[in-house]
ROMIKE-838284 format. One record per residue: residue in one letter; x, y, z of N, C-alpha, C, O in turn. Coordinates in steps of 0.05 Angstrom, whole numbers, plus 5000, padded with zeros to 4 digits. Layout:
BEGIN
aXYZXYZXYZXYZ
...
END
This chain:
BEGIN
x154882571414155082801432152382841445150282771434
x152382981473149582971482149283361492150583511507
x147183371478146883671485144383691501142783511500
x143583991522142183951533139484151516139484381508
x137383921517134284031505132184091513131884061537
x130684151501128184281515127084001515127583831498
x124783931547123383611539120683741519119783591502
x119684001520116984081509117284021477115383921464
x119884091468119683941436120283661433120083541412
x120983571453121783251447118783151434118782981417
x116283271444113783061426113683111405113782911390
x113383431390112383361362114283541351113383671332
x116883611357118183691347118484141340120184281330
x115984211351114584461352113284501370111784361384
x114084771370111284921397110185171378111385291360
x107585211390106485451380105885641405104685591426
x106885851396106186071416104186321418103586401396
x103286421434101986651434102686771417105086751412
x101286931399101287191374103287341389103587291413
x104687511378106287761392105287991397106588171408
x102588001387101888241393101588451379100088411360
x102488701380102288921380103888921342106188851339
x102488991322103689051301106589201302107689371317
x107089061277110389251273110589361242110289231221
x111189611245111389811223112489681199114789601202
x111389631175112489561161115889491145117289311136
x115489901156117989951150119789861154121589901138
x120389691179122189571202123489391186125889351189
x121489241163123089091145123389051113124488871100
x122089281104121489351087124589531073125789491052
x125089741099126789871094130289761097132289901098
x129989511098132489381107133789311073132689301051
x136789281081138989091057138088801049138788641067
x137088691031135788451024139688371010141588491000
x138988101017141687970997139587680979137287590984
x141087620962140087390941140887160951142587020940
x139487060981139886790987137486630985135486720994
x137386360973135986210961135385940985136985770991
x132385990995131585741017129485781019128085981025
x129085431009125985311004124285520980121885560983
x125385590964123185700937125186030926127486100929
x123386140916124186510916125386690943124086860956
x126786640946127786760975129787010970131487010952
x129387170985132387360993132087351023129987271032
x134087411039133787501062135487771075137587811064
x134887921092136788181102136188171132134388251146
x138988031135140187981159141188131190143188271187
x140288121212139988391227142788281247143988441261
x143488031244145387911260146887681244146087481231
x148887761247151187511221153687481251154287591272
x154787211231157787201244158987371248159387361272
x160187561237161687811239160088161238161388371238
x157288141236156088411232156588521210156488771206
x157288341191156488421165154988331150154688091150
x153288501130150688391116150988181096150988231072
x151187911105151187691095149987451112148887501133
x150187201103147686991115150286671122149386441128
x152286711121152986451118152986341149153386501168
x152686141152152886061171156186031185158386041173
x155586001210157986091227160285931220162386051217
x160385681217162885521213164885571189167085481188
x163285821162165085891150166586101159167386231140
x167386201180169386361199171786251204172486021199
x173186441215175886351230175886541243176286771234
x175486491266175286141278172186031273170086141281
x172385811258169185711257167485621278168485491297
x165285681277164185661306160685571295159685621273
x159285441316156985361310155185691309156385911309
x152485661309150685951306149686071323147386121327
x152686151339151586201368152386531371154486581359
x151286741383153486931397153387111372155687181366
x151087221350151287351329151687651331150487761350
x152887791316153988031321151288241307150688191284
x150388401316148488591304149688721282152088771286
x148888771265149688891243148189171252145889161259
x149589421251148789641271146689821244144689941250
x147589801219145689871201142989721200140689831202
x143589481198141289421198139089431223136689481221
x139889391236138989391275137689651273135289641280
x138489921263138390171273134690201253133190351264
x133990111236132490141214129989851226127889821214
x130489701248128689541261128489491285127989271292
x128989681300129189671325126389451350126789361373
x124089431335122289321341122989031342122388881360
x124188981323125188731314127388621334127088421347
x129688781334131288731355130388751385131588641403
x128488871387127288811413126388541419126688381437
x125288561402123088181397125987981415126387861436
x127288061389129687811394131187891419132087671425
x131688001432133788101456131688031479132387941500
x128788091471126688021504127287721512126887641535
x128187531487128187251494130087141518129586951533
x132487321517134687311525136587111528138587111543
x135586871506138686661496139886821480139487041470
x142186591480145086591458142186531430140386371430
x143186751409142686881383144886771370147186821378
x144486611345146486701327145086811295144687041290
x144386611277143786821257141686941258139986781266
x140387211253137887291252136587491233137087731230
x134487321219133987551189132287541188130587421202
x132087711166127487741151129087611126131087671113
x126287321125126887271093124187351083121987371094
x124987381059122387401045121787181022123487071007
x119587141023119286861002116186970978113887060981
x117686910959114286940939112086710938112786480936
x110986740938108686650933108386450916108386540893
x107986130917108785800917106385690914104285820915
x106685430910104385280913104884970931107184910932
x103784880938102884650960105584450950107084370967
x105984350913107684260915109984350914111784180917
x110784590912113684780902113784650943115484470948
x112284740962112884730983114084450992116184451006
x112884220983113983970989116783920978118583820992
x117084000949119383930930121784110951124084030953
x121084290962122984510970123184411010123884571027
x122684221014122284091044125984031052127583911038
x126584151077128684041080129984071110128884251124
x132283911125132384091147135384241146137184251130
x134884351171137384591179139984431184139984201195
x141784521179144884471193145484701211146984891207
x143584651239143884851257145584781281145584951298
x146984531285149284431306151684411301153384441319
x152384341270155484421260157484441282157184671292
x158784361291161284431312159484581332159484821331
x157884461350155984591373156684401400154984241407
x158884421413160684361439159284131453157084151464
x160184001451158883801470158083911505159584021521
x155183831510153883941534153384251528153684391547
x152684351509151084601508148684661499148184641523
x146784721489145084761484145084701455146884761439
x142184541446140884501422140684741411139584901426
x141884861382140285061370137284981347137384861325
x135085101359133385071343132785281321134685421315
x130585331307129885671301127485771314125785611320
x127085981319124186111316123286221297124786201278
x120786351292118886401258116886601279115086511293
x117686891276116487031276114687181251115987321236
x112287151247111287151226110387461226108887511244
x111287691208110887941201108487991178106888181179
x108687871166105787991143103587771149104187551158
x101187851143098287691148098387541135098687631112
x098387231138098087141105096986821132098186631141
x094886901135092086691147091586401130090386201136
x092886461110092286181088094386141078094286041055
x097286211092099386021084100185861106098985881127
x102385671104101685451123105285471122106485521101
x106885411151108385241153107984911159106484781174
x110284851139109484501125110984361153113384401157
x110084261164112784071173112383801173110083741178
x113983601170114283301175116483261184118683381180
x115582981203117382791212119182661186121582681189
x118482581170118582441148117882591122115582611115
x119582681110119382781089117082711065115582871055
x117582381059116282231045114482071052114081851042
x113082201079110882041092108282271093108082371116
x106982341083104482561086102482641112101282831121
x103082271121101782271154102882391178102082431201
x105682441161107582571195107482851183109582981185
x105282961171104783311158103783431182102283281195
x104183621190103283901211102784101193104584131176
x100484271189100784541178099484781198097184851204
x102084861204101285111209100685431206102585571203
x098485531205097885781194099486001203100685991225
x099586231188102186431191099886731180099686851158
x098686771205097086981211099487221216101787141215
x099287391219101087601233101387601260099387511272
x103187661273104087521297104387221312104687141335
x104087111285104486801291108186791310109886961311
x107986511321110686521325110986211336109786101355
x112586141322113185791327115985801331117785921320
x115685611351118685441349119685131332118085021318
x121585051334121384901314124884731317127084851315
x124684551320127084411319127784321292127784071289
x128384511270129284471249131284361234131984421211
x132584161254134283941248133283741247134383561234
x130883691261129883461256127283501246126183281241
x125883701241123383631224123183751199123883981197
x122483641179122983751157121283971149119183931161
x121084191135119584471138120384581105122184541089
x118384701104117984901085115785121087114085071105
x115385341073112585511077111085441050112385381030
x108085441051107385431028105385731028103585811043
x106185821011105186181012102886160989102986070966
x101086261001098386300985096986580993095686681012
x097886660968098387020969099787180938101787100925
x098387370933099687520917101887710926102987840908
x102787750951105587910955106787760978105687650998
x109587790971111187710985110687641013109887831026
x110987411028111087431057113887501074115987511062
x113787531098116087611112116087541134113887551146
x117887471146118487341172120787371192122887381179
x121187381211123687471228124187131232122386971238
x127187081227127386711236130386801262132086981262
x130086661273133086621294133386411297131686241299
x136486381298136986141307138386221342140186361351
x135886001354136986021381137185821396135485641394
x139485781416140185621438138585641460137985811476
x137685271453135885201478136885121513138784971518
x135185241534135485291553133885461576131685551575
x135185471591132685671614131785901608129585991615
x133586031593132586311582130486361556129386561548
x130586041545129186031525126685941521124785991507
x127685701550124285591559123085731579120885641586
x123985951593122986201606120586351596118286391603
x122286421576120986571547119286471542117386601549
x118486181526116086051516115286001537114186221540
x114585861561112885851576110586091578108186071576
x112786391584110386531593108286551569106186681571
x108986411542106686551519105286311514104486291491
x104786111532102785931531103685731516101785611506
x106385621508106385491490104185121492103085001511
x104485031456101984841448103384801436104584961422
x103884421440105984201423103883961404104283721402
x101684111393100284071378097484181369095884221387
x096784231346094584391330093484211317094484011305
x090584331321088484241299089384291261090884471253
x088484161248088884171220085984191204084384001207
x085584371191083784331172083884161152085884171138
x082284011147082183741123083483831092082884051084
x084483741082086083831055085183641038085283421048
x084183661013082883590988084283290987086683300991
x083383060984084982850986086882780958088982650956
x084582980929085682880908088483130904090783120895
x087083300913089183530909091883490922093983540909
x091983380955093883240967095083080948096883200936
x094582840941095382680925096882770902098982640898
x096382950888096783060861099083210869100983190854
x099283360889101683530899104283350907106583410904
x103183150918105182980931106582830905108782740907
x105082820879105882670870109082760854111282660851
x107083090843108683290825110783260846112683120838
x111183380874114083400894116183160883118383180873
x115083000889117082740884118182690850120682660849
x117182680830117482750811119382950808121282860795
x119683190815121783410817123883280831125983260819
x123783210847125883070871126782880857129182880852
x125482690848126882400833129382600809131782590809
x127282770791128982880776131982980778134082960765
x131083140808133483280807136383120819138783190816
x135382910833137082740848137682630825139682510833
x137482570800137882430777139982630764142282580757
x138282880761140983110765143083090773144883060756
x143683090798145683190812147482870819149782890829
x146582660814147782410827146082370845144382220835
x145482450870145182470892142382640900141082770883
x141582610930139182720934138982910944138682860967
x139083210941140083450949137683520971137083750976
x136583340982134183351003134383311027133283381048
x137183121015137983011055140483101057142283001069
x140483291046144183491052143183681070141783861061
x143783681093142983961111143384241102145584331098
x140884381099141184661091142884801104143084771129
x144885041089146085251113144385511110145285731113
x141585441103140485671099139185741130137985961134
END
């Protein structure tokens, strides 16, 4: 099937965009419905947009009628308690489908690798419509945690890390690159993620915030690299030993 894409992620798979700016009240997501959904480590997330506008996370194809993650319904409780938030997402002006604050605890370099995976974000997504990618609006300061990404899961050379300052905001074709956060922090981080359909309204949007389809990296410990990479795989061999199978290359519906 051939869908139509942005060419700016065809190089490295991500763009980084201008900060957003202007802080947002804690409360905005603080005060929201958390549910116990589990992606890439300690997670909950509380969802401002679902398949049906109710406070849950599944992705769209478990509906009837099942449908890819397009066209998400506001959940009017939750919307009403982040209005900042729903602004963010509505200024972009694509097709929206899921949209939440997850929150993740606080990991280490290898929990982040062991926990590497990509999205099942095209599921039944129409032939000739738009790629859904996500965005990663980054809400709490956390300057020294990194989104992980690789081309290659089990290749360390195809690693990107990107830092997740407050008002960070990346894009990310999370079907094809593999991702995790690695949080280095004593409290929780938080993040606004969407899944959105790529297109004019979307490359509208990133254009005006300067987007950058590649970042500098600060040098990472070679033995410490090593030692992390090693523990990841080790967990991974295990658990694939576990399960039959390699629960790494099953597309997340998270």
């Amino acid at each position: 099937m051939s869908y139509n894409r942005m060419p700016i992620l065809e190089e490295t798979g991500y763009v980084v965009l201008d900060p957003f700016g202007e802080a947002v009240d804690p409360s905005e997501w603080l005060s929201l419905e958390y549910v116990d959904w589990k992606s890439s480590g300690d997670t909950r997330f509380a969802p401002l947009a679902s398949a049906t506008g109710e406070i849950e996370c599944n992705a769209f194809w478990h509906f009837d009628p099942p449908r890819t993650d397009k066209d998400g319904v506001w959940i009017e409780s939750q919307a009403a308690k982040a209005p900042t938030l729903v602004e963010r997402v509505r200024e972009v002006d694509a097709r929206v489908g899921r949209c939440r604050i997850i929150e993740l605890q606080p990991n280490s370099y290898a929990d982040a690798l062991y926990n590497s995976h990509l999205d099942d974000n095209n599921r039944r997504n129409p032939d000739g419509e738009g790629w859904v990618i996500r965005s990663f609006m980054q809400l709490t300061d956390n300057p020294h945690s990194y989104m992980i990404l690789r081309e290659d899961i089990d290749d360390p050379s195809t690693e990107t890390r990107l830092a997740l300052p407050a008002g960070a905001q990346l894009i990310v074709d999370s079907q094809r690159m593999w991702h995790s956060v690695w949080h280095v922090d004593d409290q929780p981080r938080y993040c606004l993620i969407n899944s959105f359909e790529t297109g004019p309204a979307l490359e509208k949007w990133m254009f005006a915030r300067n987007p950058v389809t590649r970042v500098d990296m600060d040098p990472m410990d070679q033995r410490f690299a090593a030692e992390s990479e090693a523990e990841a795989q080790r967990r991974r061999a295990a658990r694939t030993a576990h399960y039959g199978y390699d629960p790494s290359r099953v597309y997340s519906e998270a």
